[in-house]
N, CA and C atoms as an extended XYZ file, in Angstrom:
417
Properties=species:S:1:pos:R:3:atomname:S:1:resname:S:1:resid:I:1 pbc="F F F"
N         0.833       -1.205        0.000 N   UNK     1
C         0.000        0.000        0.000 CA  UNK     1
C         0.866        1.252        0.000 C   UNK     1
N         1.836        1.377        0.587 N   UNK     2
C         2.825        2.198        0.701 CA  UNK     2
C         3.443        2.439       -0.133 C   UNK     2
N         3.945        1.585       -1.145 N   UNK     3
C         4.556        1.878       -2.668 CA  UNK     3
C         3.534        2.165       -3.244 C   UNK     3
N         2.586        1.943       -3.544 N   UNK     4
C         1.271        2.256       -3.746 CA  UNK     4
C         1.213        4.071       -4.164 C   UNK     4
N         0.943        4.041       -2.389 N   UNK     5
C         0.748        5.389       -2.188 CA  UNK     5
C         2.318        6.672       -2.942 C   UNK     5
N         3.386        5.789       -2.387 N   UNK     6
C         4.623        6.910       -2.743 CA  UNK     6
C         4.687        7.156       -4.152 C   UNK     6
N         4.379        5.959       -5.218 N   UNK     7
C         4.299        6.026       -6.589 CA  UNK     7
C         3.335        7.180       -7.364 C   UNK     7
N         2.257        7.274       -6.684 N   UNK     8
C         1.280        7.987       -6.832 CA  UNK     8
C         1.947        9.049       -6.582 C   UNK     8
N         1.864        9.734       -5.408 N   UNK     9
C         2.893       10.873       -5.244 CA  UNK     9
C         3.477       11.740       -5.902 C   UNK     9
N         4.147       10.620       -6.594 N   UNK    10
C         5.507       11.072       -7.476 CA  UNK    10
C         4.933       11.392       -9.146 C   UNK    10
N         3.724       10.607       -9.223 N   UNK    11
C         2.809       10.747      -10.401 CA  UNK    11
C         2.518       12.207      -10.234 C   UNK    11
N         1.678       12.008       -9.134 N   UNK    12
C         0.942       13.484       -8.969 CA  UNK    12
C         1.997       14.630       -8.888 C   UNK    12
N         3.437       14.469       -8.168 N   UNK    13
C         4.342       15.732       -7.802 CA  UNK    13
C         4.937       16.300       -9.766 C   UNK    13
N         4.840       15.384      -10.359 N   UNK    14
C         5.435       15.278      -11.616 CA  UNK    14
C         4.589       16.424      -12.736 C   UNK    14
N         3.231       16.142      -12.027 N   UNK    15
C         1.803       16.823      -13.140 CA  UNK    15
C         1.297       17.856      -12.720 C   UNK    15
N         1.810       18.216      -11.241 N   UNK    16
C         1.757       19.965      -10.805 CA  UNK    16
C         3.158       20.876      -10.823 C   UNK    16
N         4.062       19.455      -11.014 N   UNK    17
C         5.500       20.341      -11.516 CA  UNK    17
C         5.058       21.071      -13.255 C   UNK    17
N         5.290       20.802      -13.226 N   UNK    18
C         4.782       21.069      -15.183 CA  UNK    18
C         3.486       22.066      -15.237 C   UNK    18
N         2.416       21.585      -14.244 N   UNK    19
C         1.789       22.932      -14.391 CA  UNK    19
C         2.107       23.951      -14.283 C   UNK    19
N         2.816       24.274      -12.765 N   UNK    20
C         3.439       25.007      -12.292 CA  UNK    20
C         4.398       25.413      -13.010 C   UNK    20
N         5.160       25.366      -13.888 N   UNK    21
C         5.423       25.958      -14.986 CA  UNK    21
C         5.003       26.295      -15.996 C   UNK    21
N         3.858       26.192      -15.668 N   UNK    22
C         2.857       26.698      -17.007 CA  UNK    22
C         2.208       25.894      -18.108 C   UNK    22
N         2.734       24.672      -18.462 N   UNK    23
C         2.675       23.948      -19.136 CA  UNK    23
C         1.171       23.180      -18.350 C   UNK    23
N         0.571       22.960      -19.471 N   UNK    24
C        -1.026       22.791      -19.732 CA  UNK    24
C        -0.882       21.256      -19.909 C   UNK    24
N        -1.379       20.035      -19.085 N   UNK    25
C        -1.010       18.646      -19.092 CA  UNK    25
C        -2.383       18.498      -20.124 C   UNK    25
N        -2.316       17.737      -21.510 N   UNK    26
C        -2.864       17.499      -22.328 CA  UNK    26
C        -4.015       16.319      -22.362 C   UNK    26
N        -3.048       15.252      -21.955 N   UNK    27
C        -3.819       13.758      -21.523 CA  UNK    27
C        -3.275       13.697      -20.321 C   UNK    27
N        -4.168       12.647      -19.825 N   UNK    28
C        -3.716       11.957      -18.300 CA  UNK    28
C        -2.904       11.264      -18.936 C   UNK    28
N        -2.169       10.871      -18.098 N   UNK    29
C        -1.221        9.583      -18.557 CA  UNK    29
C        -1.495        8.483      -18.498 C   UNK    29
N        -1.254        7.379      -19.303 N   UNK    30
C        -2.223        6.304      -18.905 CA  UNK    30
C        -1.410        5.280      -17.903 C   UNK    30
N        -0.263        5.757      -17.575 N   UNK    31
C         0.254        5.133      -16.285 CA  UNK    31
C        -0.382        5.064      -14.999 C   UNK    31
N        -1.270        6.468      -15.075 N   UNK    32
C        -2.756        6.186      -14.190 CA  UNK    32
C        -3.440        4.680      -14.062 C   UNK    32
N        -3.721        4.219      -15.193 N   UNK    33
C        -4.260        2.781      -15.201 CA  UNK    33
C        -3.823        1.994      -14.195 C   UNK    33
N        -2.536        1.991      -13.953 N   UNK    34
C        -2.176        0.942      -13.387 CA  UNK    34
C        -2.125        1.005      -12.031 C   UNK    34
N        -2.347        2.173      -11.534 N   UNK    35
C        -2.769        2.283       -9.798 CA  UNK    35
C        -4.677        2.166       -9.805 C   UNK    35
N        -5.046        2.957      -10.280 N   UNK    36
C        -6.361        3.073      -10.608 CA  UNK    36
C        -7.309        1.652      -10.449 C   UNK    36
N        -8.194        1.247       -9.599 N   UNK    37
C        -9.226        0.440      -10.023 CA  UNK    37
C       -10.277        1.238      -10.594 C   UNK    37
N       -11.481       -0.069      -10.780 N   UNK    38
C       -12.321        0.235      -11.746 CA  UNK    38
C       -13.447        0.937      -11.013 C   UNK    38
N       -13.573        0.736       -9.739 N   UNK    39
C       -14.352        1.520       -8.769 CA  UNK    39
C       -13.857        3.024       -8.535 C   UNK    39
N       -12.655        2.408       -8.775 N   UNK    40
C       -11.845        4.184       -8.273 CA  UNK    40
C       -11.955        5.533       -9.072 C   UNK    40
N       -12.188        4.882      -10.530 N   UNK    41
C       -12.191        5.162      -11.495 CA  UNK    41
C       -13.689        5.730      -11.825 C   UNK    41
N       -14.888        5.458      -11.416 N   UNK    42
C       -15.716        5.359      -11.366 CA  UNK    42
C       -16.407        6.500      -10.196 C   UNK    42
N       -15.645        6.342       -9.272 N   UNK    43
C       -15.764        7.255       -7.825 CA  UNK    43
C       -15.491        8.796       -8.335 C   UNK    43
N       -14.242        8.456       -9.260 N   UNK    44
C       -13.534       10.247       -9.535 CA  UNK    44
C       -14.803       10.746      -10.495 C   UNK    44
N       -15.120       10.103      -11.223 N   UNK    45
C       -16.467       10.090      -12.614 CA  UNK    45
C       -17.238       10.557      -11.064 C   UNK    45
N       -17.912       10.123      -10.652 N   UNK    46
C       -19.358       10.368       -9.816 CA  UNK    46
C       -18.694       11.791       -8.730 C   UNK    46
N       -17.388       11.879       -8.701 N   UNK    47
C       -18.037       13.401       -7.584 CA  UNK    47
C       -17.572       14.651       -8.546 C   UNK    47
N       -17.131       14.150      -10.248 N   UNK    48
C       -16.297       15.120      -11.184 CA  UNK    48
C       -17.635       15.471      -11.498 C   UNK    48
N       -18.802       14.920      -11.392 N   UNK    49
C       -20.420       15.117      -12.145 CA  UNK    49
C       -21.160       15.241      -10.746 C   UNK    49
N       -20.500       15.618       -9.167 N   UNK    50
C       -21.710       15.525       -8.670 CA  UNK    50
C       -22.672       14.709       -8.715 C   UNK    50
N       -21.512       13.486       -8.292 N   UNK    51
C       -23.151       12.307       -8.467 CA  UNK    51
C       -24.492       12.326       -9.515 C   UNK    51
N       -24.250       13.249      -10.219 N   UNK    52
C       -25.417       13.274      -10.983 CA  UNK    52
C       -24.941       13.135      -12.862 C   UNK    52
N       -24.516       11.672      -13.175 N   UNK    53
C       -23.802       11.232      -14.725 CA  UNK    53
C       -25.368       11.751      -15.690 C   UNK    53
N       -23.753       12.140      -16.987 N   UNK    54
C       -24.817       12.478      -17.536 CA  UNK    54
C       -25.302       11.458      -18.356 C   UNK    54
N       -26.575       10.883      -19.399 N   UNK    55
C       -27.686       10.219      -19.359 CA  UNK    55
C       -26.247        9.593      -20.652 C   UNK    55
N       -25.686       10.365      -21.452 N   UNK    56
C       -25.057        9.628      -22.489 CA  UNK    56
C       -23.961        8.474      -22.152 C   UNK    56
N       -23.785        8.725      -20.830 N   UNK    57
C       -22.765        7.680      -20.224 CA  UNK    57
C       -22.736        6.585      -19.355 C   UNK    57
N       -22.518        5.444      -20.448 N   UNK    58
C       -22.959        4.470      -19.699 CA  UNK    58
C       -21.521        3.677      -19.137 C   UNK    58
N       -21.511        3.579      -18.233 N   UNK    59
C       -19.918        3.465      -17.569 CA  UNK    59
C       -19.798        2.143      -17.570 C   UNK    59
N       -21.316        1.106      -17.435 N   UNK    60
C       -20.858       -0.008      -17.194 CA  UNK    60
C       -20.299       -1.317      -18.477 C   UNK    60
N       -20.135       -0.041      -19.892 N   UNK    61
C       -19.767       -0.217      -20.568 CA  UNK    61
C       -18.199       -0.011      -21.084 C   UNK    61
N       -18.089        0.374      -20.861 N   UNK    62
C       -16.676        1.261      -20.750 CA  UNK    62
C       -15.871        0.908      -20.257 C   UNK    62
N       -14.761        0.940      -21.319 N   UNK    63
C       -13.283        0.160      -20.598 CA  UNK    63
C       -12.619        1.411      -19.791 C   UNK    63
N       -11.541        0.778      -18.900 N   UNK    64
C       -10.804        1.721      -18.292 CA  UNK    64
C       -10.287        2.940      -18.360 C   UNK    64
N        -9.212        2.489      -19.762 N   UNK    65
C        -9.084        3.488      -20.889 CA  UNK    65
C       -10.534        4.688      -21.224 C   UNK    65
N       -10.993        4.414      -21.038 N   UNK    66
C       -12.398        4.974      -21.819 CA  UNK    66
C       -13.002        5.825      -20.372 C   UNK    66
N       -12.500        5.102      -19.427 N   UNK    67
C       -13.035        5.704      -18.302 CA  UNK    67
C       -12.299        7.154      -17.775 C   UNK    67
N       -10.702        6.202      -18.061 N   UNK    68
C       -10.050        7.769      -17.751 CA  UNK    68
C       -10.188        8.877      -18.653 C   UNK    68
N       -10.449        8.633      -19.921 N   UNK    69
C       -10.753        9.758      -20.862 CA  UNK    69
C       -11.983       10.369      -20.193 C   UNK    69
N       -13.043        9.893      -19.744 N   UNK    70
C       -13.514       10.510      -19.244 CA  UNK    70
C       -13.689       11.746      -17.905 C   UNK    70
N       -12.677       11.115      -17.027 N   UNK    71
C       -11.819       11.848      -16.010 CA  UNK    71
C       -11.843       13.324      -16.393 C   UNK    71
N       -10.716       13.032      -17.813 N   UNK    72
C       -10.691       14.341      -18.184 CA  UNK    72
C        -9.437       15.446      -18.062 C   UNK    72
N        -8.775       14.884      -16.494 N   UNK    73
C        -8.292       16.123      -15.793 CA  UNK    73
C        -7.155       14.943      -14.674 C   UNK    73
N        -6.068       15.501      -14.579 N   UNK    74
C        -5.473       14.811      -13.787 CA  UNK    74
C        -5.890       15.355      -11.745 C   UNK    74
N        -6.170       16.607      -12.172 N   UNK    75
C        -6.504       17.188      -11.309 CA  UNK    75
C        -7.731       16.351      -10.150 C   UNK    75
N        -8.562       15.954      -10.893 N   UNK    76
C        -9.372       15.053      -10.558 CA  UNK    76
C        -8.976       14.068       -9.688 C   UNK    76
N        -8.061       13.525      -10.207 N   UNK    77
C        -7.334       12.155       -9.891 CA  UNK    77
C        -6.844       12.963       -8.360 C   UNK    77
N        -5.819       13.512       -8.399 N   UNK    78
C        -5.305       14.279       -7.332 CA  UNK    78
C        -5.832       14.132       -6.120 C   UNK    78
N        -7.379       15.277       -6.637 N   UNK    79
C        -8.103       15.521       -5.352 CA  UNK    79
C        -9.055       14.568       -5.012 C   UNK    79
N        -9.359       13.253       -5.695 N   UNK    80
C        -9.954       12.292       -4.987 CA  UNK    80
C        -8.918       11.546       -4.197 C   UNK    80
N        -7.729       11.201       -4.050 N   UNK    81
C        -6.267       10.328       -3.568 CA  UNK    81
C        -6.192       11.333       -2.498 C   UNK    81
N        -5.823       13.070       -2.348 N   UNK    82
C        -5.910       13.608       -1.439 CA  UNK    82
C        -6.642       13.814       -0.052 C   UNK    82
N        -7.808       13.857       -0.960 N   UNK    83
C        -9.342       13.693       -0.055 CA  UNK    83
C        -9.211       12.031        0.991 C   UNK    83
N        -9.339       10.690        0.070 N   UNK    84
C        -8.871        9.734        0.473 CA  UNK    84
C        -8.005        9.802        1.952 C   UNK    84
N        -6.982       10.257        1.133 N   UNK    85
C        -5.736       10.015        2.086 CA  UNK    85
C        -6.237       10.861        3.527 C   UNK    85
N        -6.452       12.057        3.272 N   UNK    86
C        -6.567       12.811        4.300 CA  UNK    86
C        -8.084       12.400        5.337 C   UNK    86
N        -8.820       11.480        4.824 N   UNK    87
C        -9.529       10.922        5.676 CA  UNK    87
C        -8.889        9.516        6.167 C   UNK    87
N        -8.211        8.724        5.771 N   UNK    88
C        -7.303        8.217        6.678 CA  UNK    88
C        -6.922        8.546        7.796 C   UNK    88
N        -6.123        9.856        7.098 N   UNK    89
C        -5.380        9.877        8.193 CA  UNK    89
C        -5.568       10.691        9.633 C   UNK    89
N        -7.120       11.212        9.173 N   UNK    90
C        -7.676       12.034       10.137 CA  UNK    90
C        -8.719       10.278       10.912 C   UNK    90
N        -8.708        9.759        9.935 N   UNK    91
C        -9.105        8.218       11.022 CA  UNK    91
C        -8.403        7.731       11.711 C   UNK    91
N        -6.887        7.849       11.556 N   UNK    92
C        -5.682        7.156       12.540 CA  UNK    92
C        -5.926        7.988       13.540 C   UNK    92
N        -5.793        9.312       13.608 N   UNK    93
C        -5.169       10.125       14.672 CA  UNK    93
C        -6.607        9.501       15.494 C   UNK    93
N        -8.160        9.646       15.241 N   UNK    94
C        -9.159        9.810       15.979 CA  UNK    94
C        -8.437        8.786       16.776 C   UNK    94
N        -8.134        7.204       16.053 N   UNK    95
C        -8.029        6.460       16.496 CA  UNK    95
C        -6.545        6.150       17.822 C   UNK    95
N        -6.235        7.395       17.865 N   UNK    96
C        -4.611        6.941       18.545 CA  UNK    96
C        -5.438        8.235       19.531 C   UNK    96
N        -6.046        9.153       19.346 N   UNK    97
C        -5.948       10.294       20.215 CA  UNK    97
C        -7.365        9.552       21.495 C   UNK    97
N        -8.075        8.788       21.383 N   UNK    98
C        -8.765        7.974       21.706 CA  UNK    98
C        -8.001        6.936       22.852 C   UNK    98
N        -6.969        6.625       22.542 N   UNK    99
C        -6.214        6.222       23.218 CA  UNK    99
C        -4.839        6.819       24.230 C   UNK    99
N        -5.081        7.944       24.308 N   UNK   100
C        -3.784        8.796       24.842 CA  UNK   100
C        -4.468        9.297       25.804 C   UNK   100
N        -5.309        9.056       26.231 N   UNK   101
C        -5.809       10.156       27.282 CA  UNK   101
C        -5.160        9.680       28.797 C   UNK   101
N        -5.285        8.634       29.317 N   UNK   102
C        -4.497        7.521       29.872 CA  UNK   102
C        -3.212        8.448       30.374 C   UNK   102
N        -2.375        8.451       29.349 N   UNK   103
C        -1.045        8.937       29.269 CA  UNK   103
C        -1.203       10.289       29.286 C   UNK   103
N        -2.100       10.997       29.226 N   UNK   104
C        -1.680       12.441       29.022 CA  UNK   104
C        -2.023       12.769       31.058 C   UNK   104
N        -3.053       12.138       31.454 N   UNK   105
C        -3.170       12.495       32.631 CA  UNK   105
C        -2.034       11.936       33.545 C   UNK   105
N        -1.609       10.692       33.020 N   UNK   106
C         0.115       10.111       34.158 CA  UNK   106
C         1.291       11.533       33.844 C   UNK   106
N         0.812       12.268       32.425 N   UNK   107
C         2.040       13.353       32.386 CA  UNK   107
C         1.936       14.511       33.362 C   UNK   107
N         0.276       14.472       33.499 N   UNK   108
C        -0.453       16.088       34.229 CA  UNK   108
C        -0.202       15.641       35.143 C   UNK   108
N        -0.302       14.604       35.701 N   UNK   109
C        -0.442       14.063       37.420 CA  UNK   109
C         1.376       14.296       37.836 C   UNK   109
N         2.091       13.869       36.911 N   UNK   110
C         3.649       13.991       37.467 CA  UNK   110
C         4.115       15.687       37.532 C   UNK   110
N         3.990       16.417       36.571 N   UNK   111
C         3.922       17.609       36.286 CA  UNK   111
C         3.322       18.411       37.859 C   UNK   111
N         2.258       17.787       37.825 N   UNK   112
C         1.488       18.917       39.193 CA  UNK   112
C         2.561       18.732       40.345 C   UNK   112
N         2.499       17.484       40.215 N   UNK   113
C         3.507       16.933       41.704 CA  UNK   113
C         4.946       17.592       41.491 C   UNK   113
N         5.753       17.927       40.592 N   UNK   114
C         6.654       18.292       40.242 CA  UNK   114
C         6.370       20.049       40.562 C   UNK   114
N         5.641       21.223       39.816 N   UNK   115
C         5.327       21.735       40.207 CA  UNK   115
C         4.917       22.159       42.001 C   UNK   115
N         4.225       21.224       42.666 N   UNK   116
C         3.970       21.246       44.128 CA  UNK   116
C         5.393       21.140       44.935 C   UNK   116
N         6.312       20.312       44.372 N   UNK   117
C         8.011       20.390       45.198 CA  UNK   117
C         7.958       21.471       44.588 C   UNK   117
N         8.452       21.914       43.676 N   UNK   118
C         8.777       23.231       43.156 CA  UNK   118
C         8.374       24.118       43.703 C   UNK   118
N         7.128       24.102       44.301 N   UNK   119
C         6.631       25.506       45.104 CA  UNK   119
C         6.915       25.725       46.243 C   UNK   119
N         6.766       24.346       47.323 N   UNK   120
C         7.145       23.971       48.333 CA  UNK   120
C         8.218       24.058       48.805 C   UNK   120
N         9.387       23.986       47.606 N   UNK   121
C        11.202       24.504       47.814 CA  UNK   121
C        11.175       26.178       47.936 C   UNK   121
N        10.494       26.801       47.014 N   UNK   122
C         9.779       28.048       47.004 CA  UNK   122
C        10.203       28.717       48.538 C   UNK   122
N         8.892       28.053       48.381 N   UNK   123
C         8.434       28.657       49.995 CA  UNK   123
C         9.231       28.508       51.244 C   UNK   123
N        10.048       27.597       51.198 N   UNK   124
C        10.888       27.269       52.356 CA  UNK   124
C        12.231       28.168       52.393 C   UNK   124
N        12.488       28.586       50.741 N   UNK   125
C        13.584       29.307       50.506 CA  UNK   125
C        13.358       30.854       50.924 C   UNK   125
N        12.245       31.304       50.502 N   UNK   126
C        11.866       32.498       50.917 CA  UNK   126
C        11.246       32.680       52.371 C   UNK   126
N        11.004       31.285       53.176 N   UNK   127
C        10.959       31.397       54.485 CA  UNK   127
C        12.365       31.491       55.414 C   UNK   127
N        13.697       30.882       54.625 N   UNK   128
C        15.106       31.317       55.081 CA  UNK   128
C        15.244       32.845       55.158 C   UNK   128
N        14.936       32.770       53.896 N   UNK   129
C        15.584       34.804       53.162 CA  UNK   129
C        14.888       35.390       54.437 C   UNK   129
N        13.145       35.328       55.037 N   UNK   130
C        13.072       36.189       55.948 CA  UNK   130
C        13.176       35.736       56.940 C   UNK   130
N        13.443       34.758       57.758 N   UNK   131
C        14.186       34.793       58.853 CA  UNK   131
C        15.647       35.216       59.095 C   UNK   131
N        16.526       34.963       57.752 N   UNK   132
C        17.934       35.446       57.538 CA  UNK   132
C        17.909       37.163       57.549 C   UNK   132
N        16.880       37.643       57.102 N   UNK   133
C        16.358       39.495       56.948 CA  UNK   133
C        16.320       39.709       58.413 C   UNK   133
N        15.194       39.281       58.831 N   UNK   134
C        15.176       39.023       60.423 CA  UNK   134
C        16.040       39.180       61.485 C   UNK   134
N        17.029       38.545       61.126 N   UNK   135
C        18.713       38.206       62.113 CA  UNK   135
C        19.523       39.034       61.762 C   UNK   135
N        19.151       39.744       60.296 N   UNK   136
C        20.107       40.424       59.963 CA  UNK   136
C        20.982       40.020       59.083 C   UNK   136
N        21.096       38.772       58.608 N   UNK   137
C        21.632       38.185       57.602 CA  UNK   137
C        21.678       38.182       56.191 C   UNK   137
N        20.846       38.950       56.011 N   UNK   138
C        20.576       39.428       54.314 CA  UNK   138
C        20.930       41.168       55.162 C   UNK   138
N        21.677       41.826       53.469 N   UNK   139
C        21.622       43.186       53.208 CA  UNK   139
C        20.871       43.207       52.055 C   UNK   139
């Protein structure tokens, strides 16, 4: 999944390099095909039309090839893999931040206690200084 994903990447970093220079990407590439399923392919078609295809297209006819021509736009491709990805990975974190809470309170609980010596040295130090003021021991 991971070569997967980095290959893609490098697809996609390749086809906004070139835009980004100005250069107008003509066709998709059909190296697309080969990451691409036929659902996937199908998914970018249904949110490029707003779920709503138009009546001349019958997809379940249509070869792959035929599908990505329909695409249209590499751009497409992009922001469905982006979208994808970024709900992943906003599913991992739910899923790890769900689990940290545990640990975040053993950090607050050591912290306070750490803090409480800390204050407690405080106070004992500035209870020297004025008894030492006191005696005369501080100028």
């Amino acid at each position: 999944m991971l070569e997967h994903q980095h290959a893609l990447m490098k697809l996609f970093s390749s086809v906004l390099r070139k835009r980004a220079g100005g250069d107008k990407v003509a066709n998709i590439s059909p190296t697309l095909l080969d990451y691409l399923t036929r659902k996937e392919l199908i998914q970018i078609i249904q949110k490029k039309y707003g779920n709503t295809l138009p009546k001349d297209l019958n997809l379940l006819e249509m070869e792959n090839h035929q599908l990505l021509q329909v695409v249209g736009d590499d751009l497409y491709i992009i922001s469905y893999y982006t979208q994808k990805w970024t709900e992943e990975i906003t599913a991992t974190k739910t899923s790890l931040t769900s689990a940290q809470p545990m640990e975040v309170d053993v950090e607050i609980t050591e912290v306070k206690t750490l803090k409480a010596d800390t204050s407690s040295t405080k106070e004992e130090s500035a209870k020297t200084q004025v008894s030492k003021a006191a005696k005369g021991g501080l100028k």
